[in-house]
PDB file of N, CA, C, O and CB in Angstrom:
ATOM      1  N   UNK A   1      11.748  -0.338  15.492  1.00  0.00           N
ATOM      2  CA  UNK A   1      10.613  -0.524  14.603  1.00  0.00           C
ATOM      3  C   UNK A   1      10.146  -1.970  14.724  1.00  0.00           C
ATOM      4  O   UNK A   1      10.996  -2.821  14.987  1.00  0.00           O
ATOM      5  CB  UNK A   1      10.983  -0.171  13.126  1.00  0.00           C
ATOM      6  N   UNK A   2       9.078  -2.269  14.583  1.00  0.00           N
ATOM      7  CA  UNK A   2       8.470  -3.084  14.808  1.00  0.00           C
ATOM      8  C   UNK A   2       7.670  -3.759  13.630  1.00  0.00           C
ATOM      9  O   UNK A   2       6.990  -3.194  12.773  1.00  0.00           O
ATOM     10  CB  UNK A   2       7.909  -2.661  15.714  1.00  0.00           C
ATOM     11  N   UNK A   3       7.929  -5.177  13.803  1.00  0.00           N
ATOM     12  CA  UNK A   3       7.382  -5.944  12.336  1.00  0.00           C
ATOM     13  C   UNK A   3       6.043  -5.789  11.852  1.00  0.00           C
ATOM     14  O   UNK A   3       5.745  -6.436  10.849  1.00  0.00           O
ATOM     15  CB  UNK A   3       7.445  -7.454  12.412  1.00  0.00           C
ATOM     16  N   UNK A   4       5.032  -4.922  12.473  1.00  0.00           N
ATOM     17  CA  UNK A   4       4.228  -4.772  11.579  1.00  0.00           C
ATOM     18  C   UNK A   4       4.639  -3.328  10.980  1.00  0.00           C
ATOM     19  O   UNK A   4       4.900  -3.085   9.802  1.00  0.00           O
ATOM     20  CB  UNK A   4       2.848  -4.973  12.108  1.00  0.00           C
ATOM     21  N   UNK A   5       4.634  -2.446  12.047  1.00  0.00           N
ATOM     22  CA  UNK A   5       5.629  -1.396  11.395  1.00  0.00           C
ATOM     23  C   UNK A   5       6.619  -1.313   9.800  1.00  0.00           C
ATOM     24  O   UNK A   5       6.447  -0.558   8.844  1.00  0.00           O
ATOM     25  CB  UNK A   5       6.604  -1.393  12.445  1.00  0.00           C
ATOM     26  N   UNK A   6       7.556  -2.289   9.980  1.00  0.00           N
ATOM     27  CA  UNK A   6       7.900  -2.432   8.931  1.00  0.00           C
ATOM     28  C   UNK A   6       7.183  -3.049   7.399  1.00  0.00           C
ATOM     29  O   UNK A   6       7.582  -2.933   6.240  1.00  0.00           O
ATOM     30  CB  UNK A   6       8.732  -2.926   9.348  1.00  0.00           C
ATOM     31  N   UNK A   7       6.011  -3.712   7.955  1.00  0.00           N
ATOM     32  CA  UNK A   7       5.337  -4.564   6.819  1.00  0.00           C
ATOM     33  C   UNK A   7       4.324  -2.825   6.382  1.00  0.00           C
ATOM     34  O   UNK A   7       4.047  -2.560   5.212  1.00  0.00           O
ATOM     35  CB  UNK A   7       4.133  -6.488   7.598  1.00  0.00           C
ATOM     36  N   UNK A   8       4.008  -2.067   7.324  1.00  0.00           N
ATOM     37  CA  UNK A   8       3.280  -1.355   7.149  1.00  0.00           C
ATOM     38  C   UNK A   8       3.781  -0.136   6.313  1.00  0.00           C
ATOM     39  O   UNK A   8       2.928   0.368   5.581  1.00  0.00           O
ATOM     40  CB  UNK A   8       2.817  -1.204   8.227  1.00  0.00           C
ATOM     41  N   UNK A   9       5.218   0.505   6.303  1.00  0.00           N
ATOM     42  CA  UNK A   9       6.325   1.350   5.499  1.00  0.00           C
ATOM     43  C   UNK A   9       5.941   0.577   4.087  1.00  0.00           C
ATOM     44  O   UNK A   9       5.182   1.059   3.247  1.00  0.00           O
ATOM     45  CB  UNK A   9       8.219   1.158   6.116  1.00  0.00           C
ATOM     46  N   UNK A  10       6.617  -0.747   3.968  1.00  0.00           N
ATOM     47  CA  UNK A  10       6.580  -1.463   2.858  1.00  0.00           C
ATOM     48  C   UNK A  10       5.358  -1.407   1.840  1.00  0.00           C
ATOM     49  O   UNK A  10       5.519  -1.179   0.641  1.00  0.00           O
ATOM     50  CB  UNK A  10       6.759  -2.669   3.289  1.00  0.00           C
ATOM     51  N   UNK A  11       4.373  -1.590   2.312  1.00  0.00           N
ATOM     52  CA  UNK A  11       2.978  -1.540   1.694  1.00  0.00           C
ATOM     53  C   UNK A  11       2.465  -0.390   1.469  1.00  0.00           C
ATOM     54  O   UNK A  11       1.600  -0.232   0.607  1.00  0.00           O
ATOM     55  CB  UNK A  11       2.055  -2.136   2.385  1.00  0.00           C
ATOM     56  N   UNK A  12       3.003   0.732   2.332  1.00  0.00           N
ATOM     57  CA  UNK A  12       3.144   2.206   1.474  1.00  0.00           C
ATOM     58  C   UNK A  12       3.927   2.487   0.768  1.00  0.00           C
ATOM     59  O   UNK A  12       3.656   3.314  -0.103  1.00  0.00           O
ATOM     60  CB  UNK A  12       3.266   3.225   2.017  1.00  0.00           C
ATOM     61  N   UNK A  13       5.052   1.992   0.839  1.00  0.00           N
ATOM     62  CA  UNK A  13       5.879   1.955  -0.320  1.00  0.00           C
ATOM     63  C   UNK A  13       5.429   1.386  -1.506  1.00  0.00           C
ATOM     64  O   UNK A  13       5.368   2.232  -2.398  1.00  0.00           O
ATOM     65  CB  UNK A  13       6.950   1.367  -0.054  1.00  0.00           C
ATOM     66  N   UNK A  14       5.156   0.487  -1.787  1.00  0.00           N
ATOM     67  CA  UNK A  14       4.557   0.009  -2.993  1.00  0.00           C
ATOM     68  C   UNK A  14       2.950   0.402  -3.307  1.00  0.00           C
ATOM     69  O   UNK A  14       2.198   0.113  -4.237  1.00  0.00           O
ATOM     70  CB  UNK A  14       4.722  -1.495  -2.924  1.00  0.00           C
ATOM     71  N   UNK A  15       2.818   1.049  -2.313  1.00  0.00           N
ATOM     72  CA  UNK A  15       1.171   1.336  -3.129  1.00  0.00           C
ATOM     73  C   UNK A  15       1.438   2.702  -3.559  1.00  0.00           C
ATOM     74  O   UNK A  15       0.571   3.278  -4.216  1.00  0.00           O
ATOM     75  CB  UNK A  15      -0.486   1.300  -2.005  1.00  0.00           C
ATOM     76  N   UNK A  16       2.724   3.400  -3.222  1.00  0.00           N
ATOM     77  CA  UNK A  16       2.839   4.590  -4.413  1.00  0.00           C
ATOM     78  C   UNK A  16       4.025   4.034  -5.266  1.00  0.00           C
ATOM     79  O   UNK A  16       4.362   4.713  -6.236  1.00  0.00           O
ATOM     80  CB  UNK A  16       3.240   6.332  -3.768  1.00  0.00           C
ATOM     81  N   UNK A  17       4.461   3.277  -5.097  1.00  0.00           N
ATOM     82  CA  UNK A  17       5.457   2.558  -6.927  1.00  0.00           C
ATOM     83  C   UNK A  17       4.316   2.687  -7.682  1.00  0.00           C
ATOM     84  O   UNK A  17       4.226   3.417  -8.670  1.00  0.00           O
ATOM     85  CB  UNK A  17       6.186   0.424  -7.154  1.00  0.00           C
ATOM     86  N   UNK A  18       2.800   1.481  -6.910  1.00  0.00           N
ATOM     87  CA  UNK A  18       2.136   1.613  -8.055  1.00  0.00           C
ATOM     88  C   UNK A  18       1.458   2.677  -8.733  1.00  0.00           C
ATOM     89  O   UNK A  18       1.210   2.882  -9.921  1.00  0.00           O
ATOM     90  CB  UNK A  18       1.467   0.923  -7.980  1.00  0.00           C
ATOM     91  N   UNK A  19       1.195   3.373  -7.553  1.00  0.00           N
ATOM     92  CA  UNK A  19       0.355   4.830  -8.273  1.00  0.00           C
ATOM     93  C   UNK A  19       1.071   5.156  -9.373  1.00  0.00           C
ATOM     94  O   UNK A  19       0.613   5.013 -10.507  1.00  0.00           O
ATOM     95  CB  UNK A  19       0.287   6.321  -7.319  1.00  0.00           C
ATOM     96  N   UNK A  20       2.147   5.578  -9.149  1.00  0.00           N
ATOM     97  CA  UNK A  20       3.628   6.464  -9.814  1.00  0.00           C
ATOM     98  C   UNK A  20       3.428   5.350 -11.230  1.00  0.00           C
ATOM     99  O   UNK A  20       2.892   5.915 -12.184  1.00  0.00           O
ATOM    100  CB  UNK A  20       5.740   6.269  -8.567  1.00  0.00           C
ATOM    101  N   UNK A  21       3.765   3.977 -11.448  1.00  0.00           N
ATOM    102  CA  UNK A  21       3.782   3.433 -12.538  1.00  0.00           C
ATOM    103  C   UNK A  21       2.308   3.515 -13.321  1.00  0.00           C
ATOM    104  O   UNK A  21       2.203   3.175 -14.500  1.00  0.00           O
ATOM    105  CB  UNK A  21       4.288   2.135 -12.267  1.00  0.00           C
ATOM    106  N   UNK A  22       1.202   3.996 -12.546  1.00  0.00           N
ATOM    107  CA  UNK A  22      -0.044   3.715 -13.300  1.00  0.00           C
ATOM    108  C   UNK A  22      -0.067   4.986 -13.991  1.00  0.00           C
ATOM    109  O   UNK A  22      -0.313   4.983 -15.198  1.00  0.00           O
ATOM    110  CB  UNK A  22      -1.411   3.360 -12.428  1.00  0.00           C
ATOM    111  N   UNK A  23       0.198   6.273 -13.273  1.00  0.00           N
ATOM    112  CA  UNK A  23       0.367   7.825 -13.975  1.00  0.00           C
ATOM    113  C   UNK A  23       1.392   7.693 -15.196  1.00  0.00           C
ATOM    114  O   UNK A  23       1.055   8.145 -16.291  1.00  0.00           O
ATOM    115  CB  UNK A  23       1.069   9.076 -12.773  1.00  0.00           C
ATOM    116  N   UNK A  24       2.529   7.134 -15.044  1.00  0.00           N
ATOM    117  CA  UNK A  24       3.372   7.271 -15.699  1.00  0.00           C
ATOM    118  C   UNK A  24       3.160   6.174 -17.135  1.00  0.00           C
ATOM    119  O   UNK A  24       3.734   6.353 -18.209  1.00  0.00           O
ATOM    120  CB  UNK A  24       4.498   7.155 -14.772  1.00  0.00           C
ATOM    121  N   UNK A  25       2.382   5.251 -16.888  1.00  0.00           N
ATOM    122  CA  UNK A  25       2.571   3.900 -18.164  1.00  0.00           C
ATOM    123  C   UNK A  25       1.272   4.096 -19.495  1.00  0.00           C
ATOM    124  O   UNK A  25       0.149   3.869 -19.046  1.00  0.00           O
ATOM    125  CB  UNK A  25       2.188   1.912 -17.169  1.00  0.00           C
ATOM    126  N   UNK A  26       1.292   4.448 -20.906  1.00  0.00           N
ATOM    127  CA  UNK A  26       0.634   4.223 -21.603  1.00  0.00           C
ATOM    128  C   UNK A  26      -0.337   3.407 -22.323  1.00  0.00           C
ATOM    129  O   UNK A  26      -1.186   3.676 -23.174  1.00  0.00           O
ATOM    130  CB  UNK A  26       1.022   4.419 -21.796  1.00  0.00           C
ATOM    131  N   UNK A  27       0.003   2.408 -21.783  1.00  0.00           N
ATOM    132  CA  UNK A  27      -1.162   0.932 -21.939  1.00  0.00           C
ATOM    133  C   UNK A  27      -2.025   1.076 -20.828  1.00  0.00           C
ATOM    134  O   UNK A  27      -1.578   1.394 -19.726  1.00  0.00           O
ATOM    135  CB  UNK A  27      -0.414  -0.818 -21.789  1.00  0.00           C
ATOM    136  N   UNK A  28      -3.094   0.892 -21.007  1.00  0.00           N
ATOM    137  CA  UNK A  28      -4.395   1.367 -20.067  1.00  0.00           C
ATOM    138  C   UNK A  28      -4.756   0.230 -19.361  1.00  0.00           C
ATOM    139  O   UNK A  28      -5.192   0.320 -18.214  1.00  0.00           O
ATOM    140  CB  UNK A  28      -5.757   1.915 -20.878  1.00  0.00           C
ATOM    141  N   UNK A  29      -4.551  -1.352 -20.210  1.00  0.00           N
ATOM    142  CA  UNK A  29      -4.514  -2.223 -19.324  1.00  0.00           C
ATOM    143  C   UNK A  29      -3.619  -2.151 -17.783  1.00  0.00           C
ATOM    144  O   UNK A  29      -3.843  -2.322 -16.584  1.00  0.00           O
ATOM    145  CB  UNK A  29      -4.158  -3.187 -20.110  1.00  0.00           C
ATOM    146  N   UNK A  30      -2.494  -1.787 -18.675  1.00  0.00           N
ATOM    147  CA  UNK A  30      -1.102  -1.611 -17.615  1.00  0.00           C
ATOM    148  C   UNK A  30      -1.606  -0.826 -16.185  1.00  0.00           C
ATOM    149  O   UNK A  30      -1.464  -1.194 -15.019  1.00  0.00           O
ATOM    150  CB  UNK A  30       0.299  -0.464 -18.474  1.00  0.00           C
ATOM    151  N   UNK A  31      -2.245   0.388 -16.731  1.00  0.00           N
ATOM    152  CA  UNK A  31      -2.635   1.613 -15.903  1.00  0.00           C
ATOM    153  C   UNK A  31      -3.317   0.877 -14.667  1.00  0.00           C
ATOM    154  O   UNK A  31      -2.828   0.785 -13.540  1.00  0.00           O
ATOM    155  CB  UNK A  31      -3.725   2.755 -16.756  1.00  0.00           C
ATOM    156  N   UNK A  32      -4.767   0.277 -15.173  1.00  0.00           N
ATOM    157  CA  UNK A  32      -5.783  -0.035 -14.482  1.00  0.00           C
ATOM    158  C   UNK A  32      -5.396  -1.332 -13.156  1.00  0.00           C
ATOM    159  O   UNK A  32      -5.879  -1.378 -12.024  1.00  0.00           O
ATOM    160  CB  UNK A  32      -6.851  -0.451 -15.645  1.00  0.00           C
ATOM    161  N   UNK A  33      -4.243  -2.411 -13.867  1.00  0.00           N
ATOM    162  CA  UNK A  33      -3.642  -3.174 -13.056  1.00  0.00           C
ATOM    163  C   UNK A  33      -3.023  -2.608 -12.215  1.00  0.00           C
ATOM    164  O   UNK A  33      -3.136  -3.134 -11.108  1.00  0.00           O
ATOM    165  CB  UNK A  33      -2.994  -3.912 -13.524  1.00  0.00           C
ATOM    166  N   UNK A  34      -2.067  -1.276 -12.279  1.00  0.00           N
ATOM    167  CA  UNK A  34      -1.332  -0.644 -11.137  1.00  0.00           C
ATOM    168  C   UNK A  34      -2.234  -0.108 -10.543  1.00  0.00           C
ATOM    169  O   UNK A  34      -2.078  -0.075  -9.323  1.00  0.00           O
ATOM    170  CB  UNK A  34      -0.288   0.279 -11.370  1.00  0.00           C
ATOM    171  N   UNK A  35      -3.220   0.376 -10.968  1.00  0.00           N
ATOM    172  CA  UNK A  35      -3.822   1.265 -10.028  1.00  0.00           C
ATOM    173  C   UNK A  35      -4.694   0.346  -8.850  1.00  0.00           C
ATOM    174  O   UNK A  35      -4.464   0.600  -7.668  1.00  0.00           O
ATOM    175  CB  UNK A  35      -4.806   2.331 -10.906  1.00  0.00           C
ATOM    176  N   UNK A  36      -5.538  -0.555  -9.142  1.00  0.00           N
ATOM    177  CA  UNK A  36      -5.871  -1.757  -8.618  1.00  0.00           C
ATOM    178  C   UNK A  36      -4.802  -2.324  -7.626  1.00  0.00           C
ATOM    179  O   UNK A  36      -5.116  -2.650  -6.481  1.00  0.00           O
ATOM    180  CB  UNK A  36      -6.116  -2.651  -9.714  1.00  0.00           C
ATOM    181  N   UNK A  37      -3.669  -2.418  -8.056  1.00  0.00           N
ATOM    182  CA  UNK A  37      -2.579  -2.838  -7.190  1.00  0.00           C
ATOM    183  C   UNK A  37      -2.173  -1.970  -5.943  1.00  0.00           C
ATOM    184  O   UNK A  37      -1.889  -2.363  -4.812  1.00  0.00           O
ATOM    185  CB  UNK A  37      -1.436  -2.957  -8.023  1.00  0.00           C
ATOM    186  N   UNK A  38      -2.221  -0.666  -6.448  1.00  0.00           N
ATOM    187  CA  UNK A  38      -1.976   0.321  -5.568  1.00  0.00           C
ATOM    188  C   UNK A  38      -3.190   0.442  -4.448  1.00  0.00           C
ATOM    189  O   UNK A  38      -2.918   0.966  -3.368  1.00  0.00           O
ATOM    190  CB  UNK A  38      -1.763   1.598  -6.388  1.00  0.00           C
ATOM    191  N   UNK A  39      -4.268   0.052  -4.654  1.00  0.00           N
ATOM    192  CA  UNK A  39      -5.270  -0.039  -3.728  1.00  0.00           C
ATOM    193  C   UNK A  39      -5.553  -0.928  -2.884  1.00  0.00           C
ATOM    194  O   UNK A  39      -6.247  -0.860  -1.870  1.00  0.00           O
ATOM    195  CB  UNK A  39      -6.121   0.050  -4.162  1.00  0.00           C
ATOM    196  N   UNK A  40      -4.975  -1.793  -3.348  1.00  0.00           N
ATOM    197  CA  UNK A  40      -4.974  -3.202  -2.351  1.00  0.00           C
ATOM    198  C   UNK A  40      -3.379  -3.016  -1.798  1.00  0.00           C
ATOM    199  O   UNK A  40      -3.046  -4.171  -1.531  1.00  0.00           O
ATOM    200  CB  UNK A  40      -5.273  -5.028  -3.393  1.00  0.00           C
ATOM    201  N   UNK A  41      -2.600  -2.410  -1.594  1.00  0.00           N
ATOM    202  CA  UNK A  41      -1.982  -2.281  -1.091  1.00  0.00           C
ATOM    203  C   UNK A  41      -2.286  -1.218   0.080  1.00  0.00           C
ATOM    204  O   UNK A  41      -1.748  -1.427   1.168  1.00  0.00           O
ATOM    205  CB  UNK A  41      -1.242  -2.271  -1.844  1.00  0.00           C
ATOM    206  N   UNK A  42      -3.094  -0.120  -0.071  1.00  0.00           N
ATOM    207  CA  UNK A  42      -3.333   0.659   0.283  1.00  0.00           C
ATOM    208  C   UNK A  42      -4.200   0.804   1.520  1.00  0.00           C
ATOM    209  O   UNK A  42      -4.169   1.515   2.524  1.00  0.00           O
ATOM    210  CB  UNK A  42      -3.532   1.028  -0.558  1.00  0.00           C
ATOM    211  N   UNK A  43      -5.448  -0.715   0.770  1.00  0.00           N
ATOM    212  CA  UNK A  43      -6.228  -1.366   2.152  1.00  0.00           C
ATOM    213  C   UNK A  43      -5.448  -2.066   3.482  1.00  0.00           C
ATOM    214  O   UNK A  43      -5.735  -2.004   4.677  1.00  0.00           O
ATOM    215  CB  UNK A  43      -7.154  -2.590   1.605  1.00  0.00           C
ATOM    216  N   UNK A  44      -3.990  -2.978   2.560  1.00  0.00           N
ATOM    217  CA  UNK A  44      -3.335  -3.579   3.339  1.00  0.00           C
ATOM    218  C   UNK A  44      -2.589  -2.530   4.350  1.00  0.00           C
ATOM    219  O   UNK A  44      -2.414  -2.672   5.561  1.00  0.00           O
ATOM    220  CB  UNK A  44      -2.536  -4.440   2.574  1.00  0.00           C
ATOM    221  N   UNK A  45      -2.361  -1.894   3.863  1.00  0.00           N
ATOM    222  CA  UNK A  45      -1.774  -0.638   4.416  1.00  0.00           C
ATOM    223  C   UNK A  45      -2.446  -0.178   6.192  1.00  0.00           C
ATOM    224  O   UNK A  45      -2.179  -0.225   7.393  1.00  0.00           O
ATOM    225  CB  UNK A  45      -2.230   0.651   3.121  1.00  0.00           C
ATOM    226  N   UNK A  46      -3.444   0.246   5.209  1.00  0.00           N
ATOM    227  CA  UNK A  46      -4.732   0.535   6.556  1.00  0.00           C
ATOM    228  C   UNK A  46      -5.091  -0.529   7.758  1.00  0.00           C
ATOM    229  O   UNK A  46      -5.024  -0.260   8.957  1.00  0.00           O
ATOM    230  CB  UNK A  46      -6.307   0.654   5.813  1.00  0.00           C
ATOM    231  N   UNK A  47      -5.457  -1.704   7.234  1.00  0.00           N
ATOM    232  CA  UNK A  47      -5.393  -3.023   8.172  1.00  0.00           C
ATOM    233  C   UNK A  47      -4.516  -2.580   9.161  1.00  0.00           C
ATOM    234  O   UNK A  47      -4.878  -2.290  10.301  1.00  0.00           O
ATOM    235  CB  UNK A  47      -4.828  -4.454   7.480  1.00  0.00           C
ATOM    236  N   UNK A  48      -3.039  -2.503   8.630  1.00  0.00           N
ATOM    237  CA  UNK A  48      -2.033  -2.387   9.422  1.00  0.00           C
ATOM    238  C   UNK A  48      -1.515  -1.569  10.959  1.00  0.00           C
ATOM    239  O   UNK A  48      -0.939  -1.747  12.032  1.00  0.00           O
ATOM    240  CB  UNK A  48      -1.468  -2.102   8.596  1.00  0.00           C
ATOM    241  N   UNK A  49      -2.330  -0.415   9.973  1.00  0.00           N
ATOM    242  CA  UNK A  49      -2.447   1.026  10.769  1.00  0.00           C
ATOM    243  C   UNK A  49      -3.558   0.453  12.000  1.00  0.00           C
ATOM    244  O   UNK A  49      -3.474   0.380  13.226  1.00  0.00           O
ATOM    245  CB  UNK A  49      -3.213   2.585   9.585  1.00  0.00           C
ATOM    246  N   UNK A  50      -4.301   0.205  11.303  1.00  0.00           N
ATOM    247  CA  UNK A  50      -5.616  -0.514  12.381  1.00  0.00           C
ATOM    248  C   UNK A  50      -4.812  -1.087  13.694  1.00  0.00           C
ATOM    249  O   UNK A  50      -4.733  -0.481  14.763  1.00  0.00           O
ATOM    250  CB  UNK A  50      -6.606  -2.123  11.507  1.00  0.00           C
ATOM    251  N   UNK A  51      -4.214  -2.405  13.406  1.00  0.00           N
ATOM    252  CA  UNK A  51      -3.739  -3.326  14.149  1.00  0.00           C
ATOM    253  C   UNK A  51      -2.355  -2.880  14.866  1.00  0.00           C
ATOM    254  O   UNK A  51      -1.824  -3.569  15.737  1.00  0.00           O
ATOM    255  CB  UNK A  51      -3.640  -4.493  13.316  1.00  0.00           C
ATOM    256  N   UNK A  52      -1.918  -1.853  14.479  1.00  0.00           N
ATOM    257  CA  UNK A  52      -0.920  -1.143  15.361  1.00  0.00           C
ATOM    258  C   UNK A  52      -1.388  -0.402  16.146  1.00  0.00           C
ATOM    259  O   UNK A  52      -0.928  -0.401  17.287  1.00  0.00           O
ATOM    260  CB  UNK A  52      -0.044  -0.443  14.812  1.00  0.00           C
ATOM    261  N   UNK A  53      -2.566   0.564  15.756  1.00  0.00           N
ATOM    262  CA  UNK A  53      -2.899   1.592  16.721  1.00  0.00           C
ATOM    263  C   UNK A  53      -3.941   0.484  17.861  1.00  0.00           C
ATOM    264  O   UNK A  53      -4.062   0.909  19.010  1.00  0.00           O
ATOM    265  CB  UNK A  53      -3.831   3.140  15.813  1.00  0.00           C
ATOM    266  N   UNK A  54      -4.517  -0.626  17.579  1.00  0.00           N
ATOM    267  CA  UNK A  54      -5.258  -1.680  18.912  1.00  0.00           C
ATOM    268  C   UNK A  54      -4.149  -1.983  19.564  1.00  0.00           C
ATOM    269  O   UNK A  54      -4.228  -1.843  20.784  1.00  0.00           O
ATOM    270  CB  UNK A  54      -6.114  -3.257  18.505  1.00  0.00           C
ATOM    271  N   UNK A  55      -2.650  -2.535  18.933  1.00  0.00           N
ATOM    272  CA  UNK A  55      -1.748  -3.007  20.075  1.00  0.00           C
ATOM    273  C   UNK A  55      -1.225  -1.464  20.770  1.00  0.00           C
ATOM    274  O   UNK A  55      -0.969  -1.486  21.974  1.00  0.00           O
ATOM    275  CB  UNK A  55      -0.300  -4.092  19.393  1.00  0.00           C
ATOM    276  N   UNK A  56      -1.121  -0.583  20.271  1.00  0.00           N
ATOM    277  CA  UNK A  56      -0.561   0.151  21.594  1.00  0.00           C
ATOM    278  C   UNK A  56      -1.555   0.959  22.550  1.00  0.00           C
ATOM    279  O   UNK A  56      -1.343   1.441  23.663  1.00  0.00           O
ATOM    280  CB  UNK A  56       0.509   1.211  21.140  1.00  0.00           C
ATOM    281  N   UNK A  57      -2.935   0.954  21.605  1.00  0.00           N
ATOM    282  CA  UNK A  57      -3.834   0.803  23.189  1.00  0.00           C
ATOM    283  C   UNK A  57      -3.849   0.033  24.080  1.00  0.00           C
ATOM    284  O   UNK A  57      -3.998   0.389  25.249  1.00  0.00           O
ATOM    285  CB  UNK A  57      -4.970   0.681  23.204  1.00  0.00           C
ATOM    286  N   UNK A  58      -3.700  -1.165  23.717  1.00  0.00           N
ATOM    287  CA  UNK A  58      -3.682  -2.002  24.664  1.00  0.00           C
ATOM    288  C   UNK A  58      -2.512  -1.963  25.781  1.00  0.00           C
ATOM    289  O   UNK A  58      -2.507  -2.784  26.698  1.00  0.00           O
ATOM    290  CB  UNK A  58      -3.738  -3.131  24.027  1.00  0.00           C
TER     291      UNK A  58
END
């Protein structure tokens, strides 16, 4: 596995902690911050995917 690889697991990993904590938490502030969180993780996520699938075209 390979270090973006791994940065890329990671950042799916936490962009469903956050989902999971935004479904699950009763303060709506709380909600809206995870969920926000979970999306920018989610972009980071994608970047990732991006920049893995250009290096093994290459």
């Amino acid at each position: 596995m390979t270090d973006l690889e791994a940065k890329l697991e990671r950042f799916e990993t936490l962009a469903a902690e956050c989902e999971l904590i935004s479904k699950l938490t009763s303060d709506g502030a709380k909600r809206e911050l995870y969920l926000r969180l979970g999306l920018h993780y989610r972009e980071l996520a994608g970047d990732i995917r991006t920049m893995v699938a250009t290096k093994d075209a290459a």
